[in-house]
PLY file of the C-alpha trace (Angstrom):
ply
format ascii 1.0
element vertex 507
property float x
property float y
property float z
element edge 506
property int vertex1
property int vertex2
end_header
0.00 0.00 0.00
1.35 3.39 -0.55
2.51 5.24 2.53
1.81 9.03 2.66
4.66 10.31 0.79
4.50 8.65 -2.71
0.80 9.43 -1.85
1.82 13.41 -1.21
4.57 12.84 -4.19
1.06 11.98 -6.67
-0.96 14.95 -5.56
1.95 16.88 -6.55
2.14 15.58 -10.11
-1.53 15.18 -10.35
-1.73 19.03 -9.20
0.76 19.84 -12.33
-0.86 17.78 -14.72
-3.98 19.43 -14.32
-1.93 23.32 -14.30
0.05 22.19 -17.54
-3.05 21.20 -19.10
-5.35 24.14 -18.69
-2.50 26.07 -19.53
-1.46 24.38 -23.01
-5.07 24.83 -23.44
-5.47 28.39 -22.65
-2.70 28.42 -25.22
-4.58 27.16 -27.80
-7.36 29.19 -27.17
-6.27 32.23 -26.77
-2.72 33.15 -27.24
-1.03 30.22 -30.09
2.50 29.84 -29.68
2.59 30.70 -26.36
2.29 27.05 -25.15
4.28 26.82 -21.59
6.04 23.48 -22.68
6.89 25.48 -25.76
7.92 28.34 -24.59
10.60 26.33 -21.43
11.43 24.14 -24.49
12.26 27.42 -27.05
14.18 28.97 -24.25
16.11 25.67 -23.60
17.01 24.86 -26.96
18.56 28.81 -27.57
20.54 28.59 -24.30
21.75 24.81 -24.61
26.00 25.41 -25.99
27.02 23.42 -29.02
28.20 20.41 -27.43
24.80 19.88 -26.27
23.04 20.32 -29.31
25.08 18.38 -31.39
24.66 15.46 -28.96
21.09 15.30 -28.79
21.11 15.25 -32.82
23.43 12.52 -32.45
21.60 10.85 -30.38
18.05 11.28 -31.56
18.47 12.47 -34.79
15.08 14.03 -36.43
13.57 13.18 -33.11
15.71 15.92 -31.03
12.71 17.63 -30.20
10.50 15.02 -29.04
12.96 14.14 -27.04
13.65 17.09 -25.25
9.65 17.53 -24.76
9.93 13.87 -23.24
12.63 14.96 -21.09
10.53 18.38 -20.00
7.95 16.39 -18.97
10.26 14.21 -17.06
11.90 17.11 -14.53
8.53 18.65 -14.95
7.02 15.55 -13.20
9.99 15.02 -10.30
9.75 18.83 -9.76
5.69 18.57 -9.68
6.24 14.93 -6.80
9.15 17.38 -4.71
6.38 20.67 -4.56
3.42 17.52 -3.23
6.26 16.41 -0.43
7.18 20.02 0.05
3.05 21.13 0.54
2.82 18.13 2.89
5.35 18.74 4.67
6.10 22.54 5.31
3.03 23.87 4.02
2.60 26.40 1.73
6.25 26.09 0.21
4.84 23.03 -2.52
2.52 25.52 -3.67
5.23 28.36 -3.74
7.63 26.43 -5.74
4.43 25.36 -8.28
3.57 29.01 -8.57
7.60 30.04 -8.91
8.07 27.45 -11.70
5.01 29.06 -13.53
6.40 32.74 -12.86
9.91 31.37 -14.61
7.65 30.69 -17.84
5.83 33.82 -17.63
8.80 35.42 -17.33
10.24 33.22 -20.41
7.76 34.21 -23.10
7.58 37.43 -23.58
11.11 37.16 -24.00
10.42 34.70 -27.05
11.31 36.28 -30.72
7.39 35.88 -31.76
6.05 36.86 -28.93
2.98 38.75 -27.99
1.47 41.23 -25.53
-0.36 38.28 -23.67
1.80 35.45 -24.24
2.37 35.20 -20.41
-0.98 34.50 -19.43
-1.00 30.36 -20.13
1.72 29.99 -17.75
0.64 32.24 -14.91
-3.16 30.35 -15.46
-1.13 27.16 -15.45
0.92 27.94 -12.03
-2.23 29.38 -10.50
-4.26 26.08 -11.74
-2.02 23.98 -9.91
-1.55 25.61 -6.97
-4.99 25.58 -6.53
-5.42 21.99 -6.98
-2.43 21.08 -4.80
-3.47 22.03 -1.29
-7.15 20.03 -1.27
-5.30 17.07 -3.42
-2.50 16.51 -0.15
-5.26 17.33 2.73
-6.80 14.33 1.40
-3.82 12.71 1.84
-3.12 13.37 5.06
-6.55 12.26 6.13
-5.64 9.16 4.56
-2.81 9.23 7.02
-4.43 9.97 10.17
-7.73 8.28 9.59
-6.97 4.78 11.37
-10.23 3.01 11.53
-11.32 3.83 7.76
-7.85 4.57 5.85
-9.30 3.19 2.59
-12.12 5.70 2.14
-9.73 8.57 2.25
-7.94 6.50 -0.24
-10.02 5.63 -2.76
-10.91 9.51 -2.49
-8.37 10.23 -3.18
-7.78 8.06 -6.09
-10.72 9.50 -7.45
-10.00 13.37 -7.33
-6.10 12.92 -8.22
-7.04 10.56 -10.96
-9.57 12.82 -12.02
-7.28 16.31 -11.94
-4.59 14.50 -14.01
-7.38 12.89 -16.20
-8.88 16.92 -16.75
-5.20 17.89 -16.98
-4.26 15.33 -20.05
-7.90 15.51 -22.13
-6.86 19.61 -21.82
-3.39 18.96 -23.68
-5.12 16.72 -25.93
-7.61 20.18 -26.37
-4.95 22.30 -27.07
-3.13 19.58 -29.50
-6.30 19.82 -31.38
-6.64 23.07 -31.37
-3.17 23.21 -32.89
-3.77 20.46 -35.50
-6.53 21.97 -36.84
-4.64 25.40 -36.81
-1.97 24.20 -38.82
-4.55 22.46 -41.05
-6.06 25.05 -41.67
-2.98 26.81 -42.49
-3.12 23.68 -45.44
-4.77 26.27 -47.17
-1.21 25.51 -48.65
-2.84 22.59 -49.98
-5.50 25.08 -52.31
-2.24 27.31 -53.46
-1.84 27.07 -56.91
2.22 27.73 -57.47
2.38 29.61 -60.77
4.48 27.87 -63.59
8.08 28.46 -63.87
9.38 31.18 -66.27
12.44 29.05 -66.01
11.84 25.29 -65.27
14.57 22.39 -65.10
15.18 19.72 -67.71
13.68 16.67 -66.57
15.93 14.59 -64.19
17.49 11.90 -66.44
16.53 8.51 -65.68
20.42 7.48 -65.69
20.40 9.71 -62.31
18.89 7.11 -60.37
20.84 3.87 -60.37
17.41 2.01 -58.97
19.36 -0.09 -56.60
17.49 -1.08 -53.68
18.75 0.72 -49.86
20.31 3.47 -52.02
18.98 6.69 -51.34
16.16 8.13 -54.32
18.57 11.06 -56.14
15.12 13.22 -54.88
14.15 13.10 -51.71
10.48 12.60 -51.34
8.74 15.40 -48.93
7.81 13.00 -46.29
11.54 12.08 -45.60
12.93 15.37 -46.22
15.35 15.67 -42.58
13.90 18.30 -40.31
16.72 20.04 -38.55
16.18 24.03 -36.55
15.20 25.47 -33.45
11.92 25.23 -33.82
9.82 23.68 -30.64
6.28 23.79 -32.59
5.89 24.39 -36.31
5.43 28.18 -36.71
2.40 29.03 -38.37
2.52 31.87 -40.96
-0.64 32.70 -43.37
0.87 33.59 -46.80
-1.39 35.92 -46.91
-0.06 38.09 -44.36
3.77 37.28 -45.16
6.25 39.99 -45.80
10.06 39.75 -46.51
11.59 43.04 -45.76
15.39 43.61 -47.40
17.20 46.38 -45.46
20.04 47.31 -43.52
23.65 48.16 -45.86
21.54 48.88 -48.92
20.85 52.14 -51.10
17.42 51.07 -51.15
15.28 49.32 -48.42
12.37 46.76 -50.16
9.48 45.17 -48.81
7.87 42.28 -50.33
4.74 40.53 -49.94
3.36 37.03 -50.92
1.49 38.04 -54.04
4.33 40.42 -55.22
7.02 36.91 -54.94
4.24 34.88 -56.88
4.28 37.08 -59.96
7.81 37.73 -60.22
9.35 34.92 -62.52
10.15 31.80 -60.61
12.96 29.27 -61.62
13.35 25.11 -61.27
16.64 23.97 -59.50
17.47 20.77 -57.72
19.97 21.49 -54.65
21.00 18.75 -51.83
20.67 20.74 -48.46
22.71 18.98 -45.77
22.92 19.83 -42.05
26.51 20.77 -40.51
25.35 18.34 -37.64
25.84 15.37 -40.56
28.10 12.94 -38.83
30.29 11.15 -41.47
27.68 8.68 -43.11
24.65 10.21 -41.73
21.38 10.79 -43.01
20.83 14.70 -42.23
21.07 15.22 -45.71
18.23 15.60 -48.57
17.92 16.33 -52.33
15.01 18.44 -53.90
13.62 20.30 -56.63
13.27 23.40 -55.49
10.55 26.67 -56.91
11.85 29.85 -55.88
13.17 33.23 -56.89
16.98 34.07 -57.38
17.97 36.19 -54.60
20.52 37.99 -56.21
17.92 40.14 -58.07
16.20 41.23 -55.11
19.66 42.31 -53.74
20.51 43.97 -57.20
17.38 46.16 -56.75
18.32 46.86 -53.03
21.83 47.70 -53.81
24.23 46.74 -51.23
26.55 49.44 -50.58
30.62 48.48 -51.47
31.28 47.94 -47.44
28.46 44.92 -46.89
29.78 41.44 -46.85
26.99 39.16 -45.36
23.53 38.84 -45.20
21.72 38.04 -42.01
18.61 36.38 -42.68
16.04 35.99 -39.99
13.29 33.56 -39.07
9.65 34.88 -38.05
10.53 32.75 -34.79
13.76 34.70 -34.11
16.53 32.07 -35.72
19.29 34.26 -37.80
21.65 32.95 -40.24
24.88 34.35 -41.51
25.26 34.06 -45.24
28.49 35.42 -46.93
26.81 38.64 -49.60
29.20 37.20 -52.31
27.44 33.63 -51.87
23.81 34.89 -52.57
24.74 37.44 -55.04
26.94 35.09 -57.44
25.58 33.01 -60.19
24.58 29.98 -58.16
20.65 28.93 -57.91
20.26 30.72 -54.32
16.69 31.27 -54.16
13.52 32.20 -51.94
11.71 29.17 -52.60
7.79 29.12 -52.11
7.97 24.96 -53.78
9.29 21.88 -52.89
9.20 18.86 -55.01
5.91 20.25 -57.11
4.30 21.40 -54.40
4.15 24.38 -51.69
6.60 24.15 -48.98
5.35 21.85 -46.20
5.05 24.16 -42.44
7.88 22.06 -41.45
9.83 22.84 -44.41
9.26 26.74 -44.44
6.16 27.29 -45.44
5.31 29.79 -47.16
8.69 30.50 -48.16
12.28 29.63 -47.29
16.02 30.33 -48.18
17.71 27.30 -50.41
21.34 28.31 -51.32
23.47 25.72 -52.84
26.76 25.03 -51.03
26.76 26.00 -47.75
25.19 23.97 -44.54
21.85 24.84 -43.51
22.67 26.61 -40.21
24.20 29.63 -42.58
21.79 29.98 -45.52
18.89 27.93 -45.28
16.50 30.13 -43.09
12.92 28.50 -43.00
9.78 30.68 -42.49
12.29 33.92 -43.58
10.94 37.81 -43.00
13.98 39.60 -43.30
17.35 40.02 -45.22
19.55 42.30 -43.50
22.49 43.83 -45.58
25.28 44.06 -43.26
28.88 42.70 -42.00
30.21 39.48 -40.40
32.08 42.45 -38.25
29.73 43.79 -37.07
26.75 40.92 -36.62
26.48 37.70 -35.75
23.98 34.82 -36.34
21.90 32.29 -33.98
24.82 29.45 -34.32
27.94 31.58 -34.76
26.73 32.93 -31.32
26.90 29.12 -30.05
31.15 28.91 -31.11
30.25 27.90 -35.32
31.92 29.17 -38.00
30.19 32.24 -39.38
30.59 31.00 -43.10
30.01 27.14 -43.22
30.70 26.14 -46.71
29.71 22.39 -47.53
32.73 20.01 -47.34
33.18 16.89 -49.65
31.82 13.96 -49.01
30.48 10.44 -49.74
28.46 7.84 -47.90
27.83 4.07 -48.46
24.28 2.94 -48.18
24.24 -0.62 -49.77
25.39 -2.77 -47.86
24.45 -1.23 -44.76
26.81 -1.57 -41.79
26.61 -4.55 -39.81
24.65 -6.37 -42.40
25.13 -10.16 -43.69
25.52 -10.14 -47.75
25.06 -13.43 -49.18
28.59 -14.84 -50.69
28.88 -14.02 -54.68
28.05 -11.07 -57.01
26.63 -7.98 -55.05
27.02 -4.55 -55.29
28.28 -1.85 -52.98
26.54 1.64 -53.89
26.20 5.27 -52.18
26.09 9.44 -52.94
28.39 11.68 -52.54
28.26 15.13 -52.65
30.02 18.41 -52.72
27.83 21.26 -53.55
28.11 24.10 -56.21
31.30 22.45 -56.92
30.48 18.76 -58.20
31.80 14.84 -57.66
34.17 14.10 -60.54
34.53 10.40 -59.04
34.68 8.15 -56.05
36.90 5.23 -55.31
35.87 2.45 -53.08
38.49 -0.20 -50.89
37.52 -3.37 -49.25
39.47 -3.51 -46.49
43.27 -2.77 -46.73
43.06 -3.46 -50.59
43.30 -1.08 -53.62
41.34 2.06 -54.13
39.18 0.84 -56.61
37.05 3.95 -59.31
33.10 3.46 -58.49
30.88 4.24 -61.61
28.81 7.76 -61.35
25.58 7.97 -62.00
24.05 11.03 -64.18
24.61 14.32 -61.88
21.72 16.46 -61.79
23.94 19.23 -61.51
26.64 20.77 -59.73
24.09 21.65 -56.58
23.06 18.19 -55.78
24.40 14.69 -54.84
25.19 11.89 -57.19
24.91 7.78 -56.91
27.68 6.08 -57.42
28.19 2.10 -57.42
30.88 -0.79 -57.82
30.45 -4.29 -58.52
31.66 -6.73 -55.84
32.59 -10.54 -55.98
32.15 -11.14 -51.87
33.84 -13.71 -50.37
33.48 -15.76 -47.06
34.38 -13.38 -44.12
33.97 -10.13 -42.27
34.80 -6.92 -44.37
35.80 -3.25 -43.94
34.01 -1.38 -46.92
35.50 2.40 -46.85
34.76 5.05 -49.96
36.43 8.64 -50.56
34.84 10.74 -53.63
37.11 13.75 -55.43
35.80 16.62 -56.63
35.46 18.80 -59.66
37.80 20.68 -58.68
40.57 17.84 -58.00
40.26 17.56 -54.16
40.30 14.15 -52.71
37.95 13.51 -49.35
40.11 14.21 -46.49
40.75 10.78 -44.46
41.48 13.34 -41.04
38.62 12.95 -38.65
36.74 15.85 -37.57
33.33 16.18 -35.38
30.82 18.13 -36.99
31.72 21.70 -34.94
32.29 23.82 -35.64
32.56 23.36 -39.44
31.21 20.00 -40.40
32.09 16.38 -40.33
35.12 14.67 -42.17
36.77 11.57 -42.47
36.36 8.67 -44.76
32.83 6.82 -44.16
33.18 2.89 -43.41
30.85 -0.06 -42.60
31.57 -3.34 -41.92
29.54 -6.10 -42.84
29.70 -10.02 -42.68
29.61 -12.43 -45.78
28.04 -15.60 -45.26
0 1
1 2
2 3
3 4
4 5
5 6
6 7
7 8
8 9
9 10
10 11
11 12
12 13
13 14
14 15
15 16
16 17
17 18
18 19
19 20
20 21
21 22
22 23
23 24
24 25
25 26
26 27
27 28
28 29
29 30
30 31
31 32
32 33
33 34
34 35
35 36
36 37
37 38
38 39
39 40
40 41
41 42
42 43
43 44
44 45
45 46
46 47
47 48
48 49
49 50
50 51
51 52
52 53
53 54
54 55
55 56
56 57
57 58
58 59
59 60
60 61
61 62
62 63
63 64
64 65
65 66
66 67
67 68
68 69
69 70
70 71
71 72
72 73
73 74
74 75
75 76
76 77
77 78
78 79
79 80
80 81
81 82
82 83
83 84
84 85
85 86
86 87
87 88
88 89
89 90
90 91
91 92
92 93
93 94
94 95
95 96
96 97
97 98
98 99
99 100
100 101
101 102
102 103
103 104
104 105
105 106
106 107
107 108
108 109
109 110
110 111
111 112
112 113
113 114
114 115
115 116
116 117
117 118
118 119
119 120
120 121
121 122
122 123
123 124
124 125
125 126
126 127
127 128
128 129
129 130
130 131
131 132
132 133
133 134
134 135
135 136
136 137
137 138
138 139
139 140
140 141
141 142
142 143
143 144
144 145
145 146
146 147
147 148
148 149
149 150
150 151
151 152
152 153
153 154
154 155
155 156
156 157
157 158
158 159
159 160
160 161
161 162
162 163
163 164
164 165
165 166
166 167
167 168
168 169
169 170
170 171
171 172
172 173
173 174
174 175
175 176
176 177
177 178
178 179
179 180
180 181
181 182
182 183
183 184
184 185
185 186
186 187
187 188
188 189
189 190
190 191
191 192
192 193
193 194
194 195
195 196
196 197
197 198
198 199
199 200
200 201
201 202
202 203
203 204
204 205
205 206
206 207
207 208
208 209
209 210
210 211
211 212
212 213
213 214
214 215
215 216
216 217
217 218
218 219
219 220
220 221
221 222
222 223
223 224
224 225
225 226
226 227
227 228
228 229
229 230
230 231
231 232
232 233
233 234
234 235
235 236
236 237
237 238
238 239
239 240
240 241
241 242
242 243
243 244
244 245
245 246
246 247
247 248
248 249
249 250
250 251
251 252
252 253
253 254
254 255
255 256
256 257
257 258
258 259
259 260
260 261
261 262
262 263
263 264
264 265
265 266
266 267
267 268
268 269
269 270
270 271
271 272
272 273
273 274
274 275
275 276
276 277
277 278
278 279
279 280
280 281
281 282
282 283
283 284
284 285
285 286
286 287
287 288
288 289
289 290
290 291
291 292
292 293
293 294
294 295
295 296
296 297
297 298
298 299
299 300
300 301
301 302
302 303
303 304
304 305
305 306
306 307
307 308
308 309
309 310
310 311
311 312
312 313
313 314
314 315
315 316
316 317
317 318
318 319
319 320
320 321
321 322
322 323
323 324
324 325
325 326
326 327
327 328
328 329
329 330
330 331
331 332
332 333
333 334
334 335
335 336
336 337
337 338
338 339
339 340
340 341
341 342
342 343
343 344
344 345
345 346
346 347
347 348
348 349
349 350
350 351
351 352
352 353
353 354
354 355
355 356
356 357
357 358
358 359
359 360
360 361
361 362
362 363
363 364
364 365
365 366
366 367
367 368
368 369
369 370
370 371
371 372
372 373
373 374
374 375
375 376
376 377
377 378
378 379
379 380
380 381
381 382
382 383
383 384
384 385
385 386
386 387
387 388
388 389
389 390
390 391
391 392
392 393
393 394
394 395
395 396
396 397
397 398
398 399
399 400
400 401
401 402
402 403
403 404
404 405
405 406
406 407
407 408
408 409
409 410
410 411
411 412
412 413
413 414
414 415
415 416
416 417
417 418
418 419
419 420
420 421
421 422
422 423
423 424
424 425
425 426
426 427
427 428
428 429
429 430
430 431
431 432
432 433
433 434
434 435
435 436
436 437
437 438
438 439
439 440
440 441
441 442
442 443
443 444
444 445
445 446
446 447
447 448
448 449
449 450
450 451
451 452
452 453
453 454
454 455
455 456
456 457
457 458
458 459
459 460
460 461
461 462
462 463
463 464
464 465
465 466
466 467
467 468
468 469
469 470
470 471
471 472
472 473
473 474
474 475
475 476
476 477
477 478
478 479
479 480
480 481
481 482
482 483
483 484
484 485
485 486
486 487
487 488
488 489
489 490
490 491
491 492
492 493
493 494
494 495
495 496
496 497
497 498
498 499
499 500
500 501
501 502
502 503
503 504
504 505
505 506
């Protein structure tokens, strides 16, 4: 039976179930985006250093952020059983501590890049909500305690009125999850956007781009696997409608433009890989697409940068900033404001309505999702969300390669198989890669049909394997004549290299 402290412990968390939930729900309601898990989490992931982010990508990947809402709602719940021992013990301190924590996240959001005049109300009503609820939740445990004859009915009373605060609390976060789901569905009014027809459009990919073999990677990423890599906690929501992009700063002349003003201005087709600077050698934070967008160099050209300007800050409606070198978006590379992705409007995830794609650099310095601005200015005299964090302010894409068939650890059959992969070096191009099996000759892997310069390119080599366990390693050169460094490096603050290697076993 439980004694009266894991008792006190569940009024606590029951007590901040039912707070959290009215509050996401008030959230949803009332003030969107100011969700209190949301707004702890946004403020967590800006103040977490390098080392930390990096790791949780490592370890989670794509999933980073449902991870760290997992782990929120882990210290949320020992902090929420410490204020019930805390309000049972030296009462009212549990419900000063619940009503502190909710202070910290009213505190928090108006702090937040996006945020509003009210966007501290969900987490006061969420602190006050729980505080509330925690005092009658522990009495009834401590009549529980001291009821001797009868303990049960206490009990089972307070089974009922925990069970049914935490109940109210979760069926509110399922509210405001709703409430959220059908905002952003509605904001798949995407889904009714006609894209006008490129005045420029791609020549079809060629069908020798794709070498068809099954595990390797499609030469175009499909939507739904696209990676998802930023700093955003929950998708922002931005009506196209209301969209602006403002270009100002180190220019002769400051623009503004709006949604319907991008749409009629004569879009282009390009396919360019985007690849995070998180990529560990071999990793999968990498995707190719064919991209609908409009060349930002001639919105500079009609801004004018003045002769002193050397980068261009770009800046997220939820507060992220990127540092992309001026030279970079004003050269004659495909570096466009894309509205399309892969024949159809951005996906909220991806950017929607409209999103910087700019050929070879890493994401964290050119690839700003959900963009409003495009400040003209200097790398001396701003800097961006991850140069902040100890990057490098410029970030250009390194080369690379990655096998994908076999796949490590894997058991080939003995015989004819093949060993296959991409490699990549953006806005420079693969002119080959060389495969060895294990401490054997550098052997030339056939290329497949680049796209272009901007993207990544299959590659493949035959293989007789034999009995055994194998080292597969691969190394790609580039256009240019550079051979992939074998020197190890983590991804900070520049991205990953080193030669990628699996080993598999051949029965």
């Amino acid at each position: 039976m439980a004694g009266p402290r894991v008792l006190a412990a569940a009024a606590g968390v029951a007590a901040v179930v039912l707070g959290a939930g009215v509050g996401e729900l008030v959230a949803g309601l009332f003030v969107p985006g100011a969700s209190p898990i949301a707004v702890i989490g946004g403020a967590l992931i800006d103040a977490a250093p390098a080392w930390a982010k990096d790791a949780a990508i490592g370890l989670f990947g794509t999933a980073d952020k449902l991870a760290l809402v997992v782990g929120i709602a882990l210290v949320l719940g020992l902090v929420a059983a410490a204020a019930g021992l805390l309000e049972a013990r030296f009462p009212p301190w549990g419900r000063v501590a619940v009503l502190t924590l909710g202070a910290v996240g009213a505190l928090i959001a108006p702090t937040r890049p996006d945020a509003g005049t009210f966007w501290w109300v969900p987490s006061a009503v969420a602190a006050l909500t729980a505080a509330l609820a925690l005092r009658p939740l522990v009495r009834l445990t401590e009549a529980e305690s001291d009821a001797g004859e009868q303990p049960g009915i206490d009990r089972r009373r307070f089974l009922v009125y925990g069970g049914a605060a935490a109940a109210a609390g979760v069926l509110a976060a399922l509210g405001a999850a709703a409430l959220q789901s059908g905002r952003q569905a509605a904001s798949a009014v995407r889904e009714a956007i006609t894209l006008p027809r490129p005045a420029k459009t791609m020549p079809p990919v060629p069908a020798t781009a794709d070498l068809g073999i099954d595990g390797l990677a499609p030469v175009v990423t499909p939507n739904s696997d696209f990676y998802r890599i930023d700093t955003a906690l929950i998708v922002p929501t931005v009506e196209a409608q209301t969209w602006t992009l403002r270009i100002h700063g180190m220019v002769e002349h400051e623009l503004t433009l709006t949604w319907d003003e991008l749409l009629a201005l004569p879009l282009q087709e390009s396919a360019t890989t985007l690849v995070c600077v998180s990529n560990e050698v071999g990793g999968d934070l990498i995707g190719n697409a064919v991209w609908l967008g409009y060349p930002i160099r001639e919105l500079l050209a009609r801004a004018k940068p003045t002769a002193q300007a050397d980068m261009v800050l770009s800046r997220s409606i939820d507060g992220f900033t990127a540092s992309t070198p001026l030279e970079v978006l004003t050269d004659d590379r495909d570096a466009v404001l894309a509205v399309g992705m892969n024949g159809e409007p951005l996906p909220a995830e991806h950017g929607y309505p409209v999103r910087m794609v700019v050929p070879g650099l890493y994401g964290y310095v050119s690839a700003t999702k959900w963009v409003t601005e495009l400040e003209v200015t200097r790398f001396d005299a701003a800097t961006a969300y991850w140069t902040d964090r100890g990057w490098s302010a410029r970030g250009p894409v390194k080369l690379e390669s990655r096998i994908d068939v076999p796949r490590a650890g894997s058991r080939v059959t003995a015989g004819d198989t093949v060993i296959a992969g991409v490699a990549w070096q953006q806005h420079t191009g693969v002119a080959g890669v060389e495969v060895q099996i294990d401490e054997g000759d550098w052997m030339p892997a056939a290329l497949a049909t680049a796209i272009s310069d901007d993207t990544w390119v299959q590659w493949s080599l035959p293989w007789r394997a034999t009995s055994g366990d194998h080292t597969l390693r691969c190394r790609a050169m580039s256009a240019e004549g550079e051979v992939q460094t074998a020197q190890v490096a983590p991804p900070a603050p520049d991205g990953a290299t080193g030669w990628h290697a699996v080993q598999v076993s051949v029965a």
